[in-house]
BADREN-828654 format. One record per residue (C-alpha): residue number from 1; z, x, y. Coordinates in nm, 3 decimals. Each point is the difference from the previous one (the first is absolute). Layout:
// BADREN-828654
i NUM; w Z; u X; v Y
...
This chain:
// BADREN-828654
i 1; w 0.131; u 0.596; v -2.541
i 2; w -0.333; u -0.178; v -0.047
i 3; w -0.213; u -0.183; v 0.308
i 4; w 0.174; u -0.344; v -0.037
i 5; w 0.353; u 0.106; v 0.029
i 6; w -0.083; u 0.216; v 0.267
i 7; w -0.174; u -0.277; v 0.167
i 8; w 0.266; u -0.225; v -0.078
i 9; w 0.230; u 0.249; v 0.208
i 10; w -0.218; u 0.017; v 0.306
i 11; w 0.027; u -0.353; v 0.039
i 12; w 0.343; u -0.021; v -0.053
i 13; w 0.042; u 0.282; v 0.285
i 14; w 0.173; u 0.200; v -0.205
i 15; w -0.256; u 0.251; v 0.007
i 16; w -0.243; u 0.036; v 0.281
i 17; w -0.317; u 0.161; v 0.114
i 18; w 0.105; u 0.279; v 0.207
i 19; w -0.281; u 0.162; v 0.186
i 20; w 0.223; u 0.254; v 0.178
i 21; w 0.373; u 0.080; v 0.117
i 22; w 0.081; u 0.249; v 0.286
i 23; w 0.314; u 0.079; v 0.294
i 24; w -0.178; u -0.048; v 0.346
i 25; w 0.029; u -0.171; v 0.344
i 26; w -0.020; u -0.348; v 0.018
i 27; w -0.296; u 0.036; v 0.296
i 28; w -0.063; u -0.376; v 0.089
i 29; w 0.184; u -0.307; v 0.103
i 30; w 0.369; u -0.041; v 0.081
i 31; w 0.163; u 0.255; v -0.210
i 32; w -0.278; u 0.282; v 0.148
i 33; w 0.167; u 0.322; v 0.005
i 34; w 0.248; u -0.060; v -0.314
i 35; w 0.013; u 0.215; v -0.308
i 36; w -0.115; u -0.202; v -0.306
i 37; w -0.137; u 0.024; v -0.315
i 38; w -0.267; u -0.177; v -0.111
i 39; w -0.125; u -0.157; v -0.294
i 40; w -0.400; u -0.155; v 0.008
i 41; w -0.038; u -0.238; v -0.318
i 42; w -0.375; u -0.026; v -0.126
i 43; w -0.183; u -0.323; v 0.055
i 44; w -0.168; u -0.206; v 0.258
i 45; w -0.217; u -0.243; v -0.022
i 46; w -0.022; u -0.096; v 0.395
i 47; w -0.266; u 0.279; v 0.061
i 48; w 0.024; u 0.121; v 0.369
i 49; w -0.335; u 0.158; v 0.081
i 50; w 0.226; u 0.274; v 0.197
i 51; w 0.241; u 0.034; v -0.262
i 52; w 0.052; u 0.379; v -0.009
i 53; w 0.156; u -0.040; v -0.334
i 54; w -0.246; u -0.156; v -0.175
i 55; w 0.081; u 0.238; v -0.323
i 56; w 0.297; u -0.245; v -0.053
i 57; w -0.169; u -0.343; v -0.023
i 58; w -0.082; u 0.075; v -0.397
i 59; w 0.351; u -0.039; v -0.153
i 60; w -0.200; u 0.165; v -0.319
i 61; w 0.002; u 0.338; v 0.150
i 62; w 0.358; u 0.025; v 0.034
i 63; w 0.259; u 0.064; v -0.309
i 64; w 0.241; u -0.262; v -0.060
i 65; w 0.317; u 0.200; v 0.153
i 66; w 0.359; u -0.163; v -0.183
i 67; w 0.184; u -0.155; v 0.311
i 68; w 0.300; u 0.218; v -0.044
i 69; w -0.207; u 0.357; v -0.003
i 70; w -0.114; u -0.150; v 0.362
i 71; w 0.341; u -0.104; v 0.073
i 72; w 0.154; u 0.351; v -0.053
i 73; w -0.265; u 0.178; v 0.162
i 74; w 0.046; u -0.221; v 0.285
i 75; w 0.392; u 0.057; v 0.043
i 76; w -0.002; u 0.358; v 0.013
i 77; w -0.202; u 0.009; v 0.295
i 78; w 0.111; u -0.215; v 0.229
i 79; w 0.205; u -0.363; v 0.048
i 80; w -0.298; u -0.120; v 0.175
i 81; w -0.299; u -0.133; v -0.262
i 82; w -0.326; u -0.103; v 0.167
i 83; w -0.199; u -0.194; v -0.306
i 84; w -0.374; u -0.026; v 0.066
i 85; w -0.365; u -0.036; v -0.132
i 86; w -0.214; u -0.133; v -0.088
i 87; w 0.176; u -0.355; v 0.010
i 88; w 0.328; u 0.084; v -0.173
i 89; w 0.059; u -0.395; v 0.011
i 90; w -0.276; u -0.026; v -0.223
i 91; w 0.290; u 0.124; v -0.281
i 92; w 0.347; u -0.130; v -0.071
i 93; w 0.238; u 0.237; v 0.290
i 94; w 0.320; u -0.182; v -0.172
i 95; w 0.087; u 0.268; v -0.238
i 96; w -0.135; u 0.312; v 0.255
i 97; w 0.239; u -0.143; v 0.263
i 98; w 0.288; u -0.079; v -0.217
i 99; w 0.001; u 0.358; v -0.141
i 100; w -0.030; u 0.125; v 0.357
i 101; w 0.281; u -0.200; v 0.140
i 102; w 0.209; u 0.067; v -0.269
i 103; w -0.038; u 0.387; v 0.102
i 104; w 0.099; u -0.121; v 0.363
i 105; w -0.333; u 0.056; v 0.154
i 106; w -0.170; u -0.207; v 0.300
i 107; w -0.342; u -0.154; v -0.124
i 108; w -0.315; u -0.083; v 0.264
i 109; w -0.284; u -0.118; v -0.116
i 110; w -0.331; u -0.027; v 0.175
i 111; w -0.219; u -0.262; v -0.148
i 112; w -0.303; u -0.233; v 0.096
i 113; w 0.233; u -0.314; v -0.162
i 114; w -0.316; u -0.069; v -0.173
i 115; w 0.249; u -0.091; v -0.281
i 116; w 0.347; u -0.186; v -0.044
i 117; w 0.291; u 0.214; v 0.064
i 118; w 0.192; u 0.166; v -0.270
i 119; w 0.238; u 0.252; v 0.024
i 120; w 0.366; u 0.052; v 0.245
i 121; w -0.170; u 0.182; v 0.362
i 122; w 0.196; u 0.092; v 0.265
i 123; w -0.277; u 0.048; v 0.269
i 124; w -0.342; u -0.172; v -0.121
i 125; w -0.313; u 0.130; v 0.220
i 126; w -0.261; u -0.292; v -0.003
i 127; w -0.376; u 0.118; v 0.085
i 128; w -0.159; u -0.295; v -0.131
i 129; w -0.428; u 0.058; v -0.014
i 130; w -0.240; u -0.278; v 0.078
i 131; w -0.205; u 0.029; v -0.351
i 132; w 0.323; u -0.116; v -0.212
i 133; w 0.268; u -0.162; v 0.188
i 134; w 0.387; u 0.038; v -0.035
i 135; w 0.201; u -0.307; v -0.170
i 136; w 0.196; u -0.225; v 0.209
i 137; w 0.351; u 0.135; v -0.092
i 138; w -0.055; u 0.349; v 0.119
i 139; w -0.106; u -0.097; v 0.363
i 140; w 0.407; u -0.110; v -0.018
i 141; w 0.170; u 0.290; v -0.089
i 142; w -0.245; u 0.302; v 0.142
i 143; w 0.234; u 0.228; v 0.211
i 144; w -0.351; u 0.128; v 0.142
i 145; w -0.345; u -0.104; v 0.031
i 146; w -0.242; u 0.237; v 0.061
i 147; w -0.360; u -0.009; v 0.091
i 148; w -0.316; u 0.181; v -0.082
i 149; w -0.167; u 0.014; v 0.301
i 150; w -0.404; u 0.098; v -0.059
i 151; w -0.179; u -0.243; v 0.236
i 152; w 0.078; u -0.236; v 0.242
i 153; w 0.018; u -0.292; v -0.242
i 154; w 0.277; u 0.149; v -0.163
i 155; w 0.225; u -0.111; v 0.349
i 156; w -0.096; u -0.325; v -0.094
i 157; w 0.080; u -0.006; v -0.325
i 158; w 0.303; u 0.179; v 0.086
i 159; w 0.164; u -0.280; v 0.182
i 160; w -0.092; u -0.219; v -0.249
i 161; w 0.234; u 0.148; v -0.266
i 162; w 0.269; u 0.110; v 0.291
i 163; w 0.049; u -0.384; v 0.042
i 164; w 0.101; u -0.035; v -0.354
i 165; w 0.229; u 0.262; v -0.029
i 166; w 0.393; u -0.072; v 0.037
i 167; w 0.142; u 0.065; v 0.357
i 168; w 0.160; u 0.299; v -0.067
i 169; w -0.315; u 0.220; v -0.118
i 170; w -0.138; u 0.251; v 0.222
i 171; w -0.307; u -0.009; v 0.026
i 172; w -0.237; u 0.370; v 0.034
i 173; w -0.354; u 0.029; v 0.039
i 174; w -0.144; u 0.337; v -0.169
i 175; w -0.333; u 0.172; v 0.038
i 176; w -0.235; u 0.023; v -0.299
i 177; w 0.020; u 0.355; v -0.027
i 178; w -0.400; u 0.084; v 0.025
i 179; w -0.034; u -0.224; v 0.258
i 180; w 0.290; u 0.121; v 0.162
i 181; w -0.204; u 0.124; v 0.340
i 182; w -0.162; u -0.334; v 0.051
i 183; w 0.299; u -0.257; v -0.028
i 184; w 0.306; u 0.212; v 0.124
i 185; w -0.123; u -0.081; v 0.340
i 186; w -0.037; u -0.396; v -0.048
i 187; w 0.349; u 0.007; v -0.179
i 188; w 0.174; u 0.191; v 0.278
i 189; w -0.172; u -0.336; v 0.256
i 190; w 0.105; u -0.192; v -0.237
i 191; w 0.353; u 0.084; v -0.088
i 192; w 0.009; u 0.027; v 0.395
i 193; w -0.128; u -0.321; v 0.061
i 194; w 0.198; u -0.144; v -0.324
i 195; w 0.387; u 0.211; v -0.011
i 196; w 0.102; u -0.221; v -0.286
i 197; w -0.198; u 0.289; v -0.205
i 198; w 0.079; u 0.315; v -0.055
i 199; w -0.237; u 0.290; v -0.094
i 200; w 0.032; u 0.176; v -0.318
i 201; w -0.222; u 0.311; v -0.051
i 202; w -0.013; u 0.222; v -0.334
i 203; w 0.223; u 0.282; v 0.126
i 204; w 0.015; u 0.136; v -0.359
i 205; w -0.402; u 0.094; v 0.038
i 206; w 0.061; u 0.165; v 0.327
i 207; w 0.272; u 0.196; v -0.121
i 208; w -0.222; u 0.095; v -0.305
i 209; w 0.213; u -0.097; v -0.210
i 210; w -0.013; u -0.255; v -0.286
């Protein structure tokens, strides 16, 4: 298969850029606690100085993976599919999803929204970043919004997107991990002070765990 047709794949989603796959804990948000396995899609353009997966933002370094090889990888693991990034919105989810659901699995996806919606989601984690923000549609549909907290600004701008989202979205603050001693404090006042919000903290890091 030469460049172009591979290319020509990618943006069709049939293939994607898969950075990595693994069986874990799902260690933030709602579903904390719950068995999952994850798939993180290369790409991202939105450039969070904290990222701590900043070896996914160049789609280049990660092979184009056919859709169904992720798909049956997936299934044997577990009915629960977290996909990731990178910005896996940045790529066409329709055919990842379809394969998925076809296998009877449950699909999350945590995205910044930065880009229209594709793909069939049955729990969609919005944690939308100031530098690129989400599209309009997602705000409707987000199950969860959740926060990067690493100043005090970020409360501000916090509120700003938990005014857009639909009624039903819960709405979690999280600590930037390595700022985590700093803020956890002014979240706890906060979240205090504000019960609408919940915390979220990355249990998965303080289980040592992926």
């Amino acid at each position: 298969m030469n460049e172009k047709e591979l290319n020509e794949l990618v943006a069709a989603g049939k293939m994607l850029p898969l950075m990595e796959e693994f069986y874990t804990i799902q260690g933030e948000g709602f579903h904390k606690g719950t068995a999952a396995y994850f798939v993180r899609i290369g790409g991202c353009d939105v450039g969070c100085h904290w990222c701590d997966v900043k070896e996914s933002w160049n789609a280049k370094l990660h092979p184009p993976t056919p859709v169904d090889t992720i798909v049956e990888n997936a299934v044997k693991h577990s009915k629960t599919v977290v996909v990731t990034g990178g910005e896996p919105l940045t790529w066409d989810m329709t055919e990842l999803t379809s394969g998925l659901k076809e296998k009877g699995a449950k699909i999350h996806i945590e995205t910044s929204g930065a880009y229209p919606m594709t793909g069939t989601w049955d729990w969609i984690c919005l944690s939308p970043k100031k530098i690129k923000l989400p599209t309009e549609e997602i705000y409707k549909v987000a199950n969860e919004l959740k926060v990067i907290v690493f100043n005090k600004h970020d409360l501000i701008f916090a509120e700003e997107q938990a005014a857009k989202v639909n009624d039903n979205c819960i709405l979690y603050l999280q600590p930037e991990w390595s700022n985590r001693e700093k803020v956890i404090p002014m979240i706890v006042d906060y979240v205090m002070s504000n019960p609408k919000w919940k915390v979220s903290l990355q249990t998965h890091k303080y289980l040592n765990i992926p």
